[in-house]
TILO-755495 format. One record per atom (N, C-alpha, C): residue number from 1; residue in three letters; atom name; x, y, z. Coordinates in steps of 0.05 Angstrom, whole numbers, plus 5000, padded with zeros to 4 digits. Example, Ala and Ser with C-alpha at 12.3 -4.5 7.8 and 13.67 -1.06 7.14 Angstrom:
<nodes>
    k    r   a     u     v     w
    1  ALA   N  5264  4886  5156
    1  ALA  CA  5246  4910  5156
    1  ALA   C  5264  4934  5156
    2  SER   N  5257  4955  5142
    2  SER  CA  5273  4979  5143
    2  SER   C  5258  5001  5157
</nodes>
This chain:
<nodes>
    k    r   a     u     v     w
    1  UNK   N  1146  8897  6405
    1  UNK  CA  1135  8871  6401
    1  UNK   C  1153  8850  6414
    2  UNK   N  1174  8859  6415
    2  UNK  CA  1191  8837  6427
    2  UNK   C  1192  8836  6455
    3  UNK   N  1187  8856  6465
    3  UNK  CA  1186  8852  6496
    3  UNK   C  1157  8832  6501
    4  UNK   N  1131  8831  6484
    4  UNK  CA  1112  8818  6484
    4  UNK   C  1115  8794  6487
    5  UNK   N  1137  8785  6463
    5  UNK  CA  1140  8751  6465
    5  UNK   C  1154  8741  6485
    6  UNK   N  1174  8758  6495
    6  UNK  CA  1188  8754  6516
    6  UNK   C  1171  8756  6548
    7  UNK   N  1151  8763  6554
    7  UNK  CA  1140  8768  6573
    7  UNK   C  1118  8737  6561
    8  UNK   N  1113  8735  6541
    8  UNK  CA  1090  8708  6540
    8  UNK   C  1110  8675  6541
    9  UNK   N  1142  8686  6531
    9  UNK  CA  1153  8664  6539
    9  UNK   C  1165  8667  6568
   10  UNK   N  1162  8676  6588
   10  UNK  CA  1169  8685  6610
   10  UNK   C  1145  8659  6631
   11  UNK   N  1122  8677  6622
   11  UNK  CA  1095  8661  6635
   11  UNK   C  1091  8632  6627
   12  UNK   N  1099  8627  6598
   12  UNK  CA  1089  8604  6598
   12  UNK   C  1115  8578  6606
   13  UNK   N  1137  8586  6627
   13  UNK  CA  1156  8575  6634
   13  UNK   C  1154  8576  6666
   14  UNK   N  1135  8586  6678
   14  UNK  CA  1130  8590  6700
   14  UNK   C  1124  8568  6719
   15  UNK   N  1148  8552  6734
   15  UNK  CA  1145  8531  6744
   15  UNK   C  1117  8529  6765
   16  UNK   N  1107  8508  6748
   16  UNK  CA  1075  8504  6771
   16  UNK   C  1054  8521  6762
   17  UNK   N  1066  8532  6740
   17  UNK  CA  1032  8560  6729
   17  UNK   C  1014  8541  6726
   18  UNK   N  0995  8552  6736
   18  UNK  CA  0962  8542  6738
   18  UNK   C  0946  8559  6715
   19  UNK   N  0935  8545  6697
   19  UNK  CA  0925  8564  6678
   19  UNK   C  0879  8551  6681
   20  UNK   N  0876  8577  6673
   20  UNK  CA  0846  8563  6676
   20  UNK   C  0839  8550  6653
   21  UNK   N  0816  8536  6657
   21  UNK  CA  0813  8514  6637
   21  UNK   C  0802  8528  6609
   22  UNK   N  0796  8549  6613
   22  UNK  CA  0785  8562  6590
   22  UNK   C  0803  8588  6567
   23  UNK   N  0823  8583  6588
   23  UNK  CA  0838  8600  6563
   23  UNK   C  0868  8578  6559
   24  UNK   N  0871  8554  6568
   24  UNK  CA  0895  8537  6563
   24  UNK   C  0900  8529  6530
   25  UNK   N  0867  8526  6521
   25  UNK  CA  0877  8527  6492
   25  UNK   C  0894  8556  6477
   26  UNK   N  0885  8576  6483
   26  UNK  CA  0892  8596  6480
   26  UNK   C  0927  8602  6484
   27  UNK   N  0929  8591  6512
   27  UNK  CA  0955  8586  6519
   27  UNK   C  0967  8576  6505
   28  UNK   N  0968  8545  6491
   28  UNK  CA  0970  8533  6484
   28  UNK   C  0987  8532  6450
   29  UNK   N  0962  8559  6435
   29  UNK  CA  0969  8557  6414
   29  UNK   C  0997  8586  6409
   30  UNK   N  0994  8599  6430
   30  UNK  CA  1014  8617  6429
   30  UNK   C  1041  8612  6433
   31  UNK   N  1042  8585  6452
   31  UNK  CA  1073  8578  6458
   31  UNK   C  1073  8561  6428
   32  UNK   N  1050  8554  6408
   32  UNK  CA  1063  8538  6403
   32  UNK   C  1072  8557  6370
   33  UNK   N  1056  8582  6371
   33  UNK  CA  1064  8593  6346
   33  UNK   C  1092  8608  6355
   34  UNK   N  1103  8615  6372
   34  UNK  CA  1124  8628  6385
   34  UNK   C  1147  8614  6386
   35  UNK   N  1138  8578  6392
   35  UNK  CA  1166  8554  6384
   35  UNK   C  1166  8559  6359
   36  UNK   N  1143  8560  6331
   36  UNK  CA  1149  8548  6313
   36  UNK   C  1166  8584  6301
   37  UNK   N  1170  8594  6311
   37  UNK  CA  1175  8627  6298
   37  UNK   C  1149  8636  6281
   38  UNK   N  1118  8629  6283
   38  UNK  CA  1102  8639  6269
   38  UNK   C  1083  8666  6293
   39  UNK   N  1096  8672  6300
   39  UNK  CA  1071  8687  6323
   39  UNK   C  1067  8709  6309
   40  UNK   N  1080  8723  6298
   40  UNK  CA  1080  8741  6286
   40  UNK   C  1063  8749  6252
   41  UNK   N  1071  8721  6248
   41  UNK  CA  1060  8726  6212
   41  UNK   C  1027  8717  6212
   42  UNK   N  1023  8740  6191
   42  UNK  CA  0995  8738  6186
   42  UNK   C  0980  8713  6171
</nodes>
């Protein structure tokens, strides 16, 4: 699991990543459960 978050905080630091418009929310909520330390909990 940890190589997971590490590979989703990898991408979402990706200078100039272009994300499509339809999964940015998606993007979105994962960096932000991953800052808050919740990605994990149910």
């Amino acid at each position: 699991m940890n190589q997971q978050l590490k590979q989703i905080d990898r991408r979402l630091k990706i200078s100039g990543a272009q994300w499509k418009p339809e999964n940015v929310s998606q993007v979105l909520k994962h960096r932000c459960a991953y800052l808050n330390n919740t990605l994990l909990k149910n």
